[in-house]
TORGU-784997 format. One record per residue: x, y, z of N, C-alpha, C in turn; residue number from 1. Coordinates in pm, 1 decimal. Example, Ala and Ser with C-alpha at 12.3 -4.5 7.8 and 13.67 -1.06 7.14 Angstrom:
(site (1319.0, -569.0, 780.0), (1230.0, -450.0, 780.0), (1320.0, -330.0, 780.0), 1),
(site (1285.0, -225.0, 708.0), (1367.0, -106.0, 714.0), (1290.0, 3.0, 787.0), 2),
This chain:
(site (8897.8, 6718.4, 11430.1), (8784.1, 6637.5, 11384.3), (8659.0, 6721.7, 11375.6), 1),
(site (8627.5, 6815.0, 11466.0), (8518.7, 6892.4, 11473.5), (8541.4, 6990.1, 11361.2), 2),
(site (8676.4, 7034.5, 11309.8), (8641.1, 7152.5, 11200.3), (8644.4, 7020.2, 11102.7), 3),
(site (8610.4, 6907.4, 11063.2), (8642.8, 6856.5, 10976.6), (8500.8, 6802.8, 10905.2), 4),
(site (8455.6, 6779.2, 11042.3), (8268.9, 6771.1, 11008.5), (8207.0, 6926.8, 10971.0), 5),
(site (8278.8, 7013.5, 10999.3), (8183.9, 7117.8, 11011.7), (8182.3, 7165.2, 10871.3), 6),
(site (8341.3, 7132.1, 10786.0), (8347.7, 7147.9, 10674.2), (8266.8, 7055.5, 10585.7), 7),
(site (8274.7, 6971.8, 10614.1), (8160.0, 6845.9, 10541.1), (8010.0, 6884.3, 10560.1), 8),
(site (8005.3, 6955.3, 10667.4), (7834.9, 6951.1, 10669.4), (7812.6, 7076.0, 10595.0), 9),
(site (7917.2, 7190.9, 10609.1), (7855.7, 7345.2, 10518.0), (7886.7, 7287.7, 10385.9), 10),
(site (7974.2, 7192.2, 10311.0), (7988.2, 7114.3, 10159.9), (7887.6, 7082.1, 10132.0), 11),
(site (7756.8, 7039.6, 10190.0), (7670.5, 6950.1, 10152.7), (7561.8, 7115.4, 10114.3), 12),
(site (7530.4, 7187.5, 10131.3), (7492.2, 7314.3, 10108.5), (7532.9, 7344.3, 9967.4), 13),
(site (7436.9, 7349.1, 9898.5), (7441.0, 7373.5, 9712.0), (7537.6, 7521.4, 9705.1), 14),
(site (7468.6, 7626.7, 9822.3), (7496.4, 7766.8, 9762.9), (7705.1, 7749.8, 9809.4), 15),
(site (7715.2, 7684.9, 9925.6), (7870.7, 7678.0, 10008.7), (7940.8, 7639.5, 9891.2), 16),
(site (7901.9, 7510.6, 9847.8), (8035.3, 7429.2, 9758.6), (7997.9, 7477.6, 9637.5), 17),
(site (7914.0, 7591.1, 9573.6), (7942.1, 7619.4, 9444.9), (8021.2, 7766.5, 9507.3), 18),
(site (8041.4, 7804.8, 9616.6), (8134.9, 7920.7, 9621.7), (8242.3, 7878.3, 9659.1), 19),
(site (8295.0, 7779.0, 9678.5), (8424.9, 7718.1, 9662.8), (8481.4, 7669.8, 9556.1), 20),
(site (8402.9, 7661.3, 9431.0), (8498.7, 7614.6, 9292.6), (8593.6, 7717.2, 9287.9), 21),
(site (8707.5, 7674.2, 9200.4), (8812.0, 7708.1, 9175.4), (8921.1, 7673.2, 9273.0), 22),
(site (8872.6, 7609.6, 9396.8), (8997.5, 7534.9, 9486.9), (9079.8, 7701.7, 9545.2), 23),
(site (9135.0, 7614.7, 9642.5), (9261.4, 7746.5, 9707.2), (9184.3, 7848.2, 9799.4), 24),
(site (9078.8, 7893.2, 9802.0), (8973.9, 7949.5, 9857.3), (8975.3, 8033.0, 9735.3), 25),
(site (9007.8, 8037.2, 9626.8), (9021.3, 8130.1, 9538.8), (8840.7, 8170.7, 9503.4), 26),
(site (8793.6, 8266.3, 9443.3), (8655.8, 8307.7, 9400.3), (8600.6, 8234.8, 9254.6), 27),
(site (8491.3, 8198.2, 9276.6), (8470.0, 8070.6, 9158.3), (8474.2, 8136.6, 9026.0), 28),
(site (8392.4, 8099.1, 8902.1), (8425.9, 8134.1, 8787.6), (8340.6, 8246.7, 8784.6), 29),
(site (8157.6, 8187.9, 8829.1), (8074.2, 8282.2, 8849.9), (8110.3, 8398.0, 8905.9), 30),
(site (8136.2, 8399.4, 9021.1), (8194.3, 8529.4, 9130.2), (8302.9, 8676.7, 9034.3), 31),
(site (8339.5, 8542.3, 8954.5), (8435.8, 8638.3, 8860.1), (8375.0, 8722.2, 8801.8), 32),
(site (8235.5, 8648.1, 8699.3), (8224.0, 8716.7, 8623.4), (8117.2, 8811.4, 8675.3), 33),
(site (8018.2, 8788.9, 8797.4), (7962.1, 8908.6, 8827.1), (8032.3, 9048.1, 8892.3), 34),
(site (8183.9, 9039.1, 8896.8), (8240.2, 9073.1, 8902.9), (8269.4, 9229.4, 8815.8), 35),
(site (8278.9, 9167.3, 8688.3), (8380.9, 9207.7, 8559.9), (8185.5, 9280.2, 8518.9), 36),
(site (8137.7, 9211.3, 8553.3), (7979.1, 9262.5, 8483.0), (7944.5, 9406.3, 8572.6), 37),
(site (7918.1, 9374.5, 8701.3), (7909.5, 9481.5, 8786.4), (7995.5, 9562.9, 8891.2), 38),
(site (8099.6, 9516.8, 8826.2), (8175.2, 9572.1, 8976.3), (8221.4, 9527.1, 9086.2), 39),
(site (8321.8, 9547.1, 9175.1), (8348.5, 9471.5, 9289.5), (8276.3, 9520.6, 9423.0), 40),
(site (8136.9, 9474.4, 9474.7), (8134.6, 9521.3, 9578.7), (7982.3, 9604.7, 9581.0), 41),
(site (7965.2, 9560.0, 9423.2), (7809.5, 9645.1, 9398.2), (7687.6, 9581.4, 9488.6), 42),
(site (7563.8, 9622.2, 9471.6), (7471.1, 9527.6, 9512.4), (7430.6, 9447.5, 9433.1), 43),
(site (7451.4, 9504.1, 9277.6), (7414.9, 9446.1, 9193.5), (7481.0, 9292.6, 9159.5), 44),
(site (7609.5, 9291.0, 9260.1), (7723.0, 9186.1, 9172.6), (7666.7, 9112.0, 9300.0), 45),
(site (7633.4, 9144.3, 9426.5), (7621.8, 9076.6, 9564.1), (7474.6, 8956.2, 9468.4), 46),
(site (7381.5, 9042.3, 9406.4), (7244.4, 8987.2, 9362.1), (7294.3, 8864.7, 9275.4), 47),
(site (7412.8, 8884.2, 9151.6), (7463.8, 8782.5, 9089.7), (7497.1, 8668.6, 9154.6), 48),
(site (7568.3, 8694.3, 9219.0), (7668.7, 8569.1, 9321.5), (7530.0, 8484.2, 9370.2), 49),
(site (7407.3, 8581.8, 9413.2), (7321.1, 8467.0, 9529.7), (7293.1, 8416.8, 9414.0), 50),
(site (7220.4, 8489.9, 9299.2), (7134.5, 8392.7, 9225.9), (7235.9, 8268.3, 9118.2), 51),
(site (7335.3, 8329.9, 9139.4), (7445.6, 8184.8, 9087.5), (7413.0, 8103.5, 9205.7), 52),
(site (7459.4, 8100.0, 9343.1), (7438.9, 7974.8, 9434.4), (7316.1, 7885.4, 9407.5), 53),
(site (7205.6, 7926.8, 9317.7), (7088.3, 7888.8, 9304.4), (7070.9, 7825.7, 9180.6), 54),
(site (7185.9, 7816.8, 9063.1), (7226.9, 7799.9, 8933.5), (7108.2, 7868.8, 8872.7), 55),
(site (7101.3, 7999.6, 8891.6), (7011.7, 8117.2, 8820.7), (7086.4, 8243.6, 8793.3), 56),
(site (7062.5, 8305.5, 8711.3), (7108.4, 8467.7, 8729.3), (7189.1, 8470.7, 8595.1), 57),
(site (7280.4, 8578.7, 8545.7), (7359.8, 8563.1, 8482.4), (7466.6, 8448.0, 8432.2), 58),
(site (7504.6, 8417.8, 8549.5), (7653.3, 8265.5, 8499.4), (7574.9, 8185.3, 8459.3), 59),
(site (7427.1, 8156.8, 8424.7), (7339.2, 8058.5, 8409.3), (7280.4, 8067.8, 8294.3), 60),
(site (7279.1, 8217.1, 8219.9), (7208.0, 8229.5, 8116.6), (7298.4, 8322.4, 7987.4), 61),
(site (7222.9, 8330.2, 7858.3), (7295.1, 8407.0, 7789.2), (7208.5, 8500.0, 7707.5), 62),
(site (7269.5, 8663.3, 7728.3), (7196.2, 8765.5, 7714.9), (7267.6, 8868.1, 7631.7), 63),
(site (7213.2, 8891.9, 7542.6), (7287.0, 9049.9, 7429.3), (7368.2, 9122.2, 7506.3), 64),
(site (7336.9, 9157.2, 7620.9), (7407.8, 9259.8, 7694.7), (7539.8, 9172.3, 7763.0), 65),
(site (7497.7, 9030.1, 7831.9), (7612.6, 8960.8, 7889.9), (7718.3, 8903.0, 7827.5), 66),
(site (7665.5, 8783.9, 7713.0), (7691.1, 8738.9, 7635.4), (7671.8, 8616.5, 7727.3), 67),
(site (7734.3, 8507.5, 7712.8), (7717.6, 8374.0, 7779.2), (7767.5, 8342.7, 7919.6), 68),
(site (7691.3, 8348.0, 8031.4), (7747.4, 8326.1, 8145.7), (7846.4, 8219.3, 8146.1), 69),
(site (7945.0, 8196.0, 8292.9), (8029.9, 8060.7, 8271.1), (7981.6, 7947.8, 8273.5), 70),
(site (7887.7, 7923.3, 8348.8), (7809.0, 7817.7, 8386.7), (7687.9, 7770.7, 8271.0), 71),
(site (7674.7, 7857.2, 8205.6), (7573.5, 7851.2, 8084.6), (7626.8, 7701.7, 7992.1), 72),
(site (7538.6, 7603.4, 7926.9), (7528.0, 7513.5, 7823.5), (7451.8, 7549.9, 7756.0), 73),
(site (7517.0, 7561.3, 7624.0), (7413.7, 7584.9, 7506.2), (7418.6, 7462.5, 7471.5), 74),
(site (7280.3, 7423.3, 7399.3), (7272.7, 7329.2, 7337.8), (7184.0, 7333.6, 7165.3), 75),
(site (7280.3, 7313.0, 7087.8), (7221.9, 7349.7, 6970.2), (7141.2, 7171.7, 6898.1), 76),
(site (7099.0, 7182.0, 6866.1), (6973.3, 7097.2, 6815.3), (7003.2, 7051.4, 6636.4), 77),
(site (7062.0, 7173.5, 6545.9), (7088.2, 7125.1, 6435.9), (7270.1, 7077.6, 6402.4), 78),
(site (7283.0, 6963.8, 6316.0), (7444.0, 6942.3, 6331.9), (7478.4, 7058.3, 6206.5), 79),
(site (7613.9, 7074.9, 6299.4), (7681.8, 7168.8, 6203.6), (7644.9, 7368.7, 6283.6), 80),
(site (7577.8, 7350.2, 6372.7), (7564.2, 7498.1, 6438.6), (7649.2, 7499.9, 6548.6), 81),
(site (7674.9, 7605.0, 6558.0), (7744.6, 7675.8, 6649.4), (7693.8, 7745.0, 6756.8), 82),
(site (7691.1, 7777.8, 6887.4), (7625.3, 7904.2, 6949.0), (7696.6, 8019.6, 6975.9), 83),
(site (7647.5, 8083.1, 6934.7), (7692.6, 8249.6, 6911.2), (7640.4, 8322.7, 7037.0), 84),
(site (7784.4, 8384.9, 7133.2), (7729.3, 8425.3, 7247.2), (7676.3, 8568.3, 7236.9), 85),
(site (7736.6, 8645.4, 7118.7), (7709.1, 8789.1, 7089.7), (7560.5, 8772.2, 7075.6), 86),
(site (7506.7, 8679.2, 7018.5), (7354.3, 8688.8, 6955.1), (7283.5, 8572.9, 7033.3), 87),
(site (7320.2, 8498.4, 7121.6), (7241.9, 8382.1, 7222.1), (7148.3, 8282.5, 7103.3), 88),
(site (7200.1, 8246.3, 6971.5), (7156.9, 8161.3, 6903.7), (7252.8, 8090.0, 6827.2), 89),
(site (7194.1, 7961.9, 6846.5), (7229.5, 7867.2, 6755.7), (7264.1, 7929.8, 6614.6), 90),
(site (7398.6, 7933.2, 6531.5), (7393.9, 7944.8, 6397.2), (7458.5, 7835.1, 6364.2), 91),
(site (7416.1, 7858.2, 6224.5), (7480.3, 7773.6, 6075.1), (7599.4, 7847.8, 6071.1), 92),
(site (7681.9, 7819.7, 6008.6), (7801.1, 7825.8, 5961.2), (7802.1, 7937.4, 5819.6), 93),
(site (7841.3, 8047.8, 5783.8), (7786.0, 8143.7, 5641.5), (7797.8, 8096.3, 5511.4), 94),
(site (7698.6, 8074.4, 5442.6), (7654.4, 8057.8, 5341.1), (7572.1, 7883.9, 5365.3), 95),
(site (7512.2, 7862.5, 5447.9), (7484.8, 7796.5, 5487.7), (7343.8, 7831.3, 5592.7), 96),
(site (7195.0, 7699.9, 5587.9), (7119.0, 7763.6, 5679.3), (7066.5, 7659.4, 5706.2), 97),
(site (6959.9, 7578.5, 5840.5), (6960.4, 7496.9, 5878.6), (6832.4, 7454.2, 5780.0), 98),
(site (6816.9, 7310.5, 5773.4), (6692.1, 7252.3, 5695.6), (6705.1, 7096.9, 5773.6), 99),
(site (6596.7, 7040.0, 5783.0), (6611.7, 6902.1, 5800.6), (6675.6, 6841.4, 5953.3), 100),
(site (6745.6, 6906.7, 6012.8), (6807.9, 6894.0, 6122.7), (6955.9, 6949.0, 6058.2), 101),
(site (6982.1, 6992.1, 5967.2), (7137.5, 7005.2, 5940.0), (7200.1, 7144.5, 5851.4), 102),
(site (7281.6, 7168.3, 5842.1), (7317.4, 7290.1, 5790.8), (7325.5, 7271.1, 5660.4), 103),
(site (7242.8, 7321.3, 5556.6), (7291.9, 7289.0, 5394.1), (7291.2, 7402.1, 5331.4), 104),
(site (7372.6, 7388.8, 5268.5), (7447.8, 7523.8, 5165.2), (7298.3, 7615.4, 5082.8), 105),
(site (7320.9, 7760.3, 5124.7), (7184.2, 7821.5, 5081.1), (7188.5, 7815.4, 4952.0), 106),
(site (7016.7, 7777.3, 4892.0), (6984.1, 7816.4, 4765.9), (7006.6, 7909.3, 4642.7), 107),
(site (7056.7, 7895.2, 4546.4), (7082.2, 7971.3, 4455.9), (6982.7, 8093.6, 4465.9), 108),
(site (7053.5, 8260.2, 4416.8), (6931.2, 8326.4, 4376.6), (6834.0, 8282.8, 4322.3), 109),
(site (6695.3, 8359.9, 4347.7), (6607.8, 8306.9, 4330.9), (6531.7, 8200.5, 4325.9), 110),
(site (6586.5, 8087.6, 4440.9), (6504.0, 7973.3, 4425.7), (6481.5, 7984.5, 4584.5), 111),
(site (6430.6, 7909.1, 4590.4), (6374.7, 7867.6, 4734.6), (6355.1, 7751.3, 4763.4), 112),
(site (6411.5, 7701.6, 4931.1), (6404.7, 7615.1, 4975.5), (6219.3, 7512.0, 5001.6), 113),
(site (6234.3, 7378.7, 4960.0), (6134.9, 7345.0, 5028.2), (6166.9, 7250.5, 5120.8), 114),
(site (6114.8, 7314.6, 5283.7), (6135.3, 7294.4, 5352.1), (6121.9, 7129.7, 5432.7), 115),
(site (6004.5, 7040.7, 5314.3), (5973.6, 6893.2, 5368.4), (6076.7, 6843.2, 5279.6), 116),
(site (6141.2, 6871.4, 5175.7), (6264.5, 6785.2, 5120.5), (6388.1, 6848.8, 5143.9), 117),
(site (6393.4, 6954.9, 5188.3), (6501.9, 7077.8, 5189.8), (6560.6, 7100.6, 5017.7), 118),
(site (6510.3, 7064.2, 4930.4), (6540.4, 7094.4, 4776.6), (6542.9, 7203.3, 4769.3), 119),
(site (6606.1, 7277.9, 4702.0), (6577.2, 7429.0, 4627.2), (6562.0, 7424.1, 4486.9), 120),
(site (6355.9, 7482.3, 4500.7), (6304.2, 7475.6, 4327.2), (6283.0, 7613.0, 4326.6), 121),
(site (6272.8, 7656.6, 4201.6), (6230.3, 7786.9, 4151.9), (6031.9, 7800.7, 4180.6), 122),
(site (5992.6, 7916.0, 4221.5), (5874.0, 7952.9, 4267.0), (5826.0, 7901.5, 4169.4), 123),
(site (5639.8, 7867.6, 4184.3), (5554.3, 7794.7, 4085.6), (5571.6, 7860.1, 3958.0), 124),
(site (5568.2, 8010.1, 3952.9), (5545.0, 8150.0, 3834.3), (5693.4, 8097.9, 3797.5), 125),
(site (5787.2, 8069.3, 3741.3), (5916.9, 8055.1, 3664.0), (5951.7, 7927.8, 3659.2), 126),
(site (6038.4, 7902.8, 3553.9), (6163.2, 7784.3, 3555.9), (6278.6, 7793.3, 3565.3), 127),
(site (6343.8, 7668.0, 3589.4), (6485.2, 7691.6, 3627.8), (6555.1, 7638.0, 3461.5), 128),
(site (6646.7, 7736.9, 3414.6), (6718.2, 7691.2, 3302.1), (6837.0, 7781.9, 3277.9), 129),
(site (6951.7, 7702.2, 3281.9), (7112.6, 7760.7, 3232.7), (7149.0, 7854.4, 3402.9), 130),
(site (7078.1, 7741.5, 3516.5), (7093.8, 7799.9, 3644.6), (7067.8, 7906.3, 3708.5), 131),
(site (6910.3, 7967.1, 3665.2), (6846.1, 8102.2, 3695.4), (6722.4, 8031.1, 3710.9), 132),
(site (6628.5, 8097.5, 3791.8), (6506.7, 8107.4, 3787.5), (6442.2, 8212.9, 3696.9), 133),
(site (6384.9, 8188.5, 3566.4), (6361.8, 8287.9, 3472.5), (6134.4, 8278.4, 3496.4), 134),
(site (6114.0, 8419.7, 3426.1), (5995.0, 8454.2, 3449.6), (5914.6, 8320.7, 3381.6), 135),
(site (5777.8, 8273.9, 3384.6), (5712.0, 8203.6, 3280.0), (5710.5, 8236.0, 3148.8), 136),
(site (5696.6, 8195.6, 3052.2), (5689.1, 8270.8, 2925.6), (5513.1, 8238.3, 2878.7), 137),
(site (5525.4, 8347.3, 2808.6), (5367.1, 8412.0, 2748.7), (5309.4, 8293.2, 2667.0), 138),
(site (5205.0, 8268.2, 2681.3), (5058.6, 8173.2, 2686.7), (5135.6, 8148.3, 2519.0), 139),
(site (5123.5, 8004.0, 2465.1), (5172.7, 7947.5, 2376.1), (5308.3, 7940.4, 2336.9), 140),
(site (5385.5, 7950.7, 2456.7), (5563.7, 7983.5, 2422.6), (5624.1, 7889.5, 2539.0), 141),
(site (5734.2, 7798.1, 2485.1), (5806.4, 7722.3, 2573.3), (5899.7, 7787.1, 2567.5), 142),
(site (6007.1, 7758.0, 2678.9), (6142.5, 7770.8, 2733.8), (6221.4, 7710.0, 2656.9), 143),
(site (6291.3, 7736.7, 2570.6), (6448.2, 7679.4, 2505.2), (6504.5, 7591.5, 2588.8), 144),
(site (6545.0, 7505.5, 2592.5), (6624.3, 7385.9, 2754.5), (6810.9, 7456.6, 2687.0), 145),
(site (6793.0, 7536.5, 2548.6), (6933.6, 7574.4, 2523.3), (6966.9, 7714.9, 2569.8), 146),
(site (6915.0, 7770.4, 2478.4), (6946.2, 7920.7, 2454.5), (6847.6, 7983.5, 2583.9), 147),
(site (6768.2, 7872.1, 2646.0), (6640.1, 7989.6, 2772.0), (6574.0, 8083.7, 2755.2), 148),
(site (6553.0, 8061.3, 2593.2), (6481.5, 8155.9, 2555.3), (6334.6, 8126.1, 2519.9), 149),
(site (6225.3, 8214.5, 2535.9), (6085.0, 8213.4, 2517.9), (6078.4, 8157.1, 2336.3), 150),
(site (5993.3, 8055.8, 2299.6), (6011.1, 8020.9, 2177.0), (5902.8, 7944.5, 2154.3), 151),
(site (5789.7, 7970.6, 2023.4), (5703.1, 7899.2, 1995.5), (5706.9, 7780.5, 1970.8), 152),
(site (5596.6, 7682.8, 2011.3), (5613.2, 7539.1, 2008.3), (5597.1, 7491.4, 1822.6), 153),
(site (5631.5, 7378.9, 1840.3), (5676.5, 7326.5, 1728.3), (5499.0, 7352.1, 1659.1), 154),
(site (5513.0, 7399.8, 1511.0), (5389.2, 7384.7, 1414.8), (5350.6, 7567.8, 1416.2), 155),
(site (5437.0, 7640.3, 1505.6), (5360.1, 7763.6, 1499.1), (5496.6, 7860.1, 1503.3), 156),
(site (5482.7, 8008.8, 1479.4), (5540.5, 8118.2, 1457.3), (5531.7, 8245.1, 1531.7), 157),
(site (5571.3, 8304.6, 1584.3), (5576.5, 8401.3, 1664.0), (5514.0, 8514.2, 1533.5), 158),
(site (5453.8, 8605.5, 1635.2), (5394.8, 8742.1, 1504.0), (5290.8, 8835.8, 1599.1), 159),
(site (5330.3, 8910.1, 1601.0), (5250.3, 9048.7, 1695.3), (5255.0, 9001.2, 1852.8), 160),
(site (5344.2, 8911.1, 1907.5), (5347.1, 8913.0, 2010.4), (5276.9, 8757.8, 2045.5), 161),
(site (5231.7, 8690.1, 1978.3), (5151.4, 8569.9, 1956.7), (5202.1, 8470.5, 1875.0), 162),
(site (5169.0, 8355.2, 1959.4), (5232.1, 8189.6, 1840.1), (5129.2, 8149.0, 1741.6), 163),
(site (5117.3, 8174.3, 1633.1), (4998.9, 8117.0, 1519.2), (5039.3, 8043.6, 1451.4), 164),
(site (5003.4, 7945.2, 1361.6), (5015.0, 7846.3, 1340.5), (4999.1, 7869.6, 1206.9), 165),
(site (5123.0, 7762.4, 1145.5), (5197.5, 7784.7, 1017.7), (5093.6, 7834.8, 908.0), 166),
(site (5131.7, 7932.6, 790.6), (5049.1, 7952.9, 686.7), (5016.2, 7817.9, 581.1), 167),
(site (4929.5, 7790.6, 504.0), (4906.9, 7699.9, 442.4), (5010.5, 7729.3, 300.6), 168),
(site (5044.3, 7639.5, 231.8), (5140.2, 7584.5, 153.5), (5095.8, 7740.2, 50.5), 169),
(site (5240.5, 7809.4, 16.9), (5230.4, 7904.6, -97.3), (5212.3, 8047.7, -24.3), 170),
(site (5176.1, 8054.3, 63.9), (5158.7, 8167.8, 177.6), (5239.7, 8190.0, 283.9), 171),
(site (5260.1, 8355.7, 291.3), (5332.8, 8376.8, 402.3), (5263.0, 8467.1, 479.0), 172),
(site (5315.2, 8488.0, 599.0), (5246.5, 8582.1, 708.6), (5325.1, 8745.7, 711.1), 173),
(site (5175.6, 8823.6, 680.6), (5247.6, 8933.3, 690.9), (5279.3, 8973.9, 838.6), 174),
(site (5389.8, 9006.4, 818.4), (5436.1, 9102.6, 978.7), (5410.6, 9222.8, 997.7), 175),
(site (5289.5, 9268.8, 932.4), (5248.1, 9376.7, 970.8), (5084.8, 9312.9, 1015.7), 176),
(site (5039.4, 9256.9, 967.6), (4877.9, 9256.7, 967.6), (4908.6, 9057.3, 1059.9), 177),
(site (5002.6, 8984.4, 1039.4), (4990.9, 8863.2, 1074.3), (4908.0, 8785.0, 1018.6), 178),
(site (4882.9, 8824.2, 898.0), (4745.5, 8754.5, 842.9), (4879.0, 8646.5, 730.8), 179),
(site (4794.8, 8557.8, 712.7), (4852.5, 8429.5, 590.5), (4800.4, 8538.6, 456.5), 180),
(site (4908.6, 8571.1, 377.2), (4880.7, 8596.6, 229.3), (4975.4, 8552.4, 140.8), 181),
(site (4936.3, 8508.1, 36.1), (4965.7, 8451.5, -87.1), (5086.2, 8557.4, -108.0), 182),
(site (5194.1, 8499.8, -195.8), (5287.3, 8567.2, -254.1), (5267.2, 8576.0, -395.4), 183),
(site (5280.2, 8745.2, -427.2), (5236.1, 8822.7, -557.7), (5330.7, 8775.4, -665.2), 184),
(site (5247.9, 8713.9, -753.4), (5079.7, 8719.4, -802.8), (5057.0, 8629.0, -760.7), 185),
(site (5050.7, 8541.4, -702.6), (4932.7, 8475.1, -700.2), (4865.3, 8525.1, -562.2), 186),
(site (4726.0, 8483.6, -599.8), (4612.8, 8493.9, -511.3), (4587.8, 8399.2, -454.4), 187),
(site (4495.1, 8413.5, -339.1), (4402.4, 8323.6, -262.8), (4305.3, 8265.0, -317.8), 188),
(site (4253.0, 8149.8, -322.8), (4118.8, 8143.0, -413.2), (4036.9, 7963.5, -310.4), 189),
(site (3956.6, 7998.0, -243.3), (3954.3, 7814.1, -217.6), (4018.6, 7785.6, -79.0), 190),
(site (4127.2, 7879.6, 14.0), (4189.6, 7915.0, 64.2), (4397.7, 7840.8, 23.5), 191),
(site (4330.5, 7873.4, -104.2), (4462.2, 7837.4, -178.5), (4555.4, 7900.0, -264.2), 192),
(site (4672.4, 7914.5, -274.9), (4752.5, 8034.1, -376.2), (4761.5, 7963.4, -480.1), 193),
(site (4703.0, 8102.1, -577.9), (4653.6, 8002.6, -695.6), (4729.6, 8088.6, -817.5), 194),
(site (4779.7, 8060.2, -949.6), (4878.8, 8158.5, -1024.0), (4751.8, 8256.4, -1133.1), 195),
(site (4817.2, 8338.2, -1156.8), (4709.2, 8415.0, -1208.9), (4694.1, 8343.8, -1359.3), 196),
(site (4546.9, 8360.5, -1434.5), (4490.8, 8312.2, -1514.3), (4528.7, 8372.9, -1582.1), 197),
(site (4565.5, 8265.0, -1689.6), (4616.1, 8366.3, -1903.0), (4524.8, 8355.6, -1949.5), 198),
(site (4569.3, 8439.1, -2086.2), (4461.1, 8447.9, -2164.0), (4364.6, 8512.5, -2183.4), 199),
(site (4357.1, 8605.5, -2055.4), (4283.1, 8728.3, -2049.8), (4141.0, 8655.5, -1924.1), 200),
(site (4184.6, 8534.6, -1884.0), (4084.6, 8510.9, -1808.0), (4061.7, 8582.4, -1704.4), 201),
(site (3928.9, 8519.7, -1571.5), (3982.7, 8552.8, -1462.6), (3925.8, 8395.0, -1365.4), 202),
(site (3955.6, 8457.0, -1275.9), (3913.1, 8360.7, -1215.2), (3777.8, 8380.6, -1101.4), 203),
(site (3735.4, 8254.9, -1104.3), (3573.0, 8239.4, -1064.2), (3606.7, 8244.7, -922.3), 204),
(site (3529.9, 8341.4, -890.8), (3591.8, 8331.2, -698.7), (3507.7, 8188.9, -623.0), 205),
(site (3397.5, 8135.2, -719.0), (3323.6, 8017.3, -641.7), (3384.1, 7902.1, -621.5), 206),
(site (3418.0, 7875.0, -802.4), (3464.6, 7745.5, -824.6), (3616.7, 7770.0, -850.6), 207),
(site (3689.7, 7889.6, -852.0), (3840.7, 7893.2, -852.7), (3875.8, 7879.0, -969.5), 208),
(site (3808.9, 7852.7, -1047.9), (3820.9, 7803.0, -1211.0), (3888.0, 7952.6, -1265.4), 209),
(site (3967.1, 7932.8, -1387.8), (3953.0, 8038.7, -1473.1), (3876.7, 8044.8, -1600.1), 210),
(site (3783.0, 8165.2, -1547.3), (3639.8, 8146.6, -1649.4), (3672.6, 8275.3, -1772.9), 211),
């Protein structure tokens, strides 16, 4: 009866009955592993064991060098992570990264996550079309929704690098100068292509007439 209390009263002792797990008098899980970490018999492994009786030290924590003590709970915070004892963090799962509380499949090149909807849009400077984030296109040029290509808006023409706006009726744009000119013979007159005058006339540059 007396060793029976005596065992009950050293049980009630945090550091006693965590050096009795594993039953049998066998050495607990902790004991093991400061063990396998430092050696049998080190001071260093003696330092493990106390600060396990204390649920501190190594079996308690997880470290690059240890990896996850036995006694250690990770607790990861987003669904769908894992804890990684090589690296003591919570991961996502690969190709995958946390947003929102949850693991969602990473963003296409070049787009980026926003982080209050977890969406992935293309940066303010580009659009997204035919599943790329492509550059903006140059001041008077929309995006094709087909081909994704840079293309002047409807009423105008591409020419030296610039969208200008259609020649007037009878005129074309030279691609060298980009200027609207009349197709030979006829002339400009009025800002109009006008056919050349018979008869030996010419024409009045005021009134356009042939005088």
């Amino acid at each position: 009866m007396g060793a029976a209390l005596l065992g009950g009263t050293l049980a009630s002792f945090p550091g006693v009955a965590w050096a009795a797990e594993g039953g049998g008098g066998g050495r607990s899980s902790c004991a093991h592993f400061c063990q396998s970490l430092f050696g049998e018999n080190t001071p260093e492994e003696e330092d493990c064991v106390s600060q396990g009786t204390k649920g501190q030290g190594p079996c308690f924590t997880c470290t690059t060098q240890t990896g996850c003590g036995p006694n250690f709970t990770p607790t990861c915070t987003v669904t769908g992570q894992t804890y990684n004892c090589s690296t003591c963090k919570c991961e996502c799962p690969s190709g995958t990264e946390p947003c929102g509380g949850n693991c969602v499949p990473n963003c296409p090149a070049g787009q980026v996550r926003i982080p209050t909807t977890c969406a992935c849009l293309c940066p303010p400077t580009s659009t997204f079309c035919g599943g790329n984030c492509l550059p903006g296109c140059p001041a008077g040029q929309v995006r094709d929704p087909t081909t994704c290509a840079c293309v002047c808006s409807s009423g105008t023409t591409l020419c030296g690098g610039n969208c200008l706006p259609f020649c007037g009726a009878g005129q074309v744009r030279d691609p060298t100068t980009c200027a609207c000119v009349c197709v030979p013979p006829f002339t400009v007159c009025g800002g109009n292509c006008l056919p050349p005058c018979s008869g030996g006339l010419v024409r009045d540059p005021t009134t356009c007439a042939c005088v």
